[in-house]
C-alpha positions in Angstrom: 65.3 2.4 23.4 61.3 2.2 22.1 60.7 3.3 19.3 58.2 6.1 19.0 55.1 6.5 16.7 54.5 9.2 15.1 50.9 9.6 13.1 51.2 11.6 9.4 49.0 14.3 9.3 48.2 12.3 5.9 47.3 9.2 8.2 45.3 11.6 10.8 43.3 12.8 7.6 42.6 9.2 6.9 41.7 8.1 10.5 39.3 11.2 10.4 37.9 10.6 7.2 37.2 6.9 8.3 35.4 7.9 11.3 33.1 10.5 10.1 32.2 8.5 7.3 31.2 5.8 9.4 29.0 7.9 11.2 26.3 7.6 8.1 26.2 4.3 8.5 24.4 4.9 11.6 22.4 7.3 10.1 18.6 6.7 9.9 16.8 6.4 6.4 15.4 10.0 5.2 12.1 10.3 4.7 12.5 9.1 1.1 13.5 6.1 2.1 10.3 5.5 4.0 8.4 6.5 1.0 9.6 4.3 -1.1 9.4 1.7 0.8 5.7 2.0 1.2 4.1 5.7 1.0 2.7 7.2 4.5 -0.7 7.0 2.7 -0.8 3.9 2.3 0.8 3.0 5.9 -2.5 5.0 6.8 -4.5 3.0 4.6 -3.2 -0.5 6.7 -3.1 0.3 10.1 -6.7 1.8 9.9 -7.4 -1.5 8.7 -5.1 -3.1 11.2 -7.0 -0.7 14.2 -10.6 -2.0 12.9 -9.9 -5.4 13.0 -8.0 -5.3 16.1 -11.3 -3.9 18.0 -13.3 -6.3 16.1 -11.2 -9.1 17.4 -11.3 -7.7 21.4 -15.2 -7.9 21.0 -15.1 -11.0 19.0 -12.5 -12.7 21.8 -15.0 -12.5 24.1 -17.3 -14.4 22.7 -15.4 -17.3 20.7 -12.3 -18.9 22.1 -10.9 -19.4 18.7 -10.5 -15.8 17.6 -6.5 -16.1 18.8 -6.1 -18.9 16.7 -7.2 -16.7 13.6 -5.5 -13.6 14.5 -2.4 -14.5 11.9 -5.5 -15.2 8.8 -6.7 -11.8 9.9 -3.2 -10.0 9.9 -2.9 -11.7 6.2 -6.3 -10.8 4.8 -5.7 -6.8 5.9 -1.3 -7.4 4.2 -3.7 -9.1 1.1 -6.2 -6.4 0.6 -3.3 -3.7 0.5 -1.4 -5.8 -1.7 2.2 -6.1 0.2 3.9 -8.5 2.5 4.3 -8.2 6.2 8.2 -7.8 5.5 7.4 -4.4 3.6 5.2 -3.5 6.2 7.6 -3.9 8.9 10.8 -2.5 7.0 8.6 0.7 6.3 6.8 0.9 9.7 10.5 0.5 11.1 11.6 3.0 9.2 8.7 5.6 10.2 9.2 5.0 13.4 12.3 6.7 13.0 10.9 9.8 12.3 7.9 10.7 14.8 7.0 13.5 13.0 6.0 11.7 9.8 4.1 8.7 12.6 2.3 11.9 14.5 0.6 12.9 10.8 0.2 9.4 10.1 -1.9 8.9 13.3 -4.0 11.9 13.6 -5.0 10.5 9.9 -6.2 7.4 11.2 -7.7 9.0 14.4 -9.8 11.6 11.8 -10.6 8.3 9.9 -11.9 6.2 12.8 -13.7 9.4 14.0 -15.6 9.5 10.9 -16.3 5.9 10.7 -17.6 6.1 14.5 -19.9 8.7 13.3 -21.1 6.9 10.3 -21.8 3.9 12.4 -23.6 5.9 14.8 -26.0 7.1 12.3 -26.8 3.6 11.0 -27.4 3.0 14.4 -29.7 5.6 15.5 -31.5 5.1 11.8 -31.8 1.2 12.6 -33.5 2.2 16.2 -35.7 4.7 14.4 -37.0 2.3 12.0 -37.3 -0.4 14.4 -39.5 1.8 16.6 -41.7 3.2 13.7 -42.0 -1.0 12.9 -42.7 -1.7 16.6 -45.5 1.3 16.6 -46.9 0.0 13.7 -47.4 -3.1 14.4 -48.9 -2.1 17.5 -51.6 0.2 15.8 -52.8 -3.4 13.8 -52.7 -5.1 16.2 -54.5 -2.8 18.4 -57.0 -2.0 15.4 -57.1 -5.6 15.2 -58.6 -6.0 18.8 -61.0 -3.5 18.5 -62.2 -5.4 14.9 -62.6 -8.6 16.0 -64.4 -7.7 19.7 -67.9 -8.2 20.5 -69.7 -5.4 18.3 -73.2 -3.9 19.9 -75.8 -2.6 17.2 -78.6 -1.5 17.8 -81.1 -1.3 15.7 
């Protein structure tokens, strides 16, 4: 005849206690965690740096064919300039990821930074144009003057 198992309630208590403490292992980080890692401001701080470069290198590929080979130099200088590693980077963009709330605030940042640099630029821009058309006009006044100067002069006396 087979011999029948019968579980403890001390052994169920066990098996449960096993089970639901395995379920933190799955857990993701808390916010903390992604703080200490490398704070959101400074996550901010990169992948402004990161968005910049990466237009700068779309308009920059069209032009030289060695742009792809410098991408990794580019990547380094912006890890460099914020003084961490791309390891840190990754384990704390991993570990944003994992909360889109905390990535949503982290990208409406950038996008209010890259808005204001846009309209910065602009401005430089429409200040460069002005000055180049107050230099154009201006030289076209001398040189106009100029004309009138050196041209055959009538007196009559």
């Amino acid at each position: 005849m087979p011999k029948k198992y019968v579980l403890q309630p001390f052994s169920i208590m066990i098996i449960m206690a096993m089970i639901l403490g395995s379920c933190g292992f799955f857990r993701s980080p808390d916010r903390e965690s992604c703080h200490k890692i490398l704070p959101a401001e400074k996550v901010t701080d990169i992948l402004t740096d990161i968005y910049l470069m990466e237009g700068y290198l779309s308009n920059r590929q069209n032009t030289l064919l060695q742009t792809r080979d410098s991408v990794e130099y580019f990547f380094a200088g912006v890890f460099s300039k914020h003084g961490v590693t791309y390891q840190e980077f990754k384990g704390a963009m991993d570990c944003y990821l994992l909360h889109p709330e905390d990535m949503e605030k982290i990208h409406e940042e950038i996008l209010n930074r890259l808005s204001i640099k846009m309209s910065e630029a602009e401005a430089a821009h429409e200040g460069f144009l002005l000055e180049r058309q107050q230099a154009q006009t201006k030289t076209d006044s001398l040189s106009q003057d100029s004309l009138n100067a050196d041209g055959p002069q009538l007196f009559l006396e």
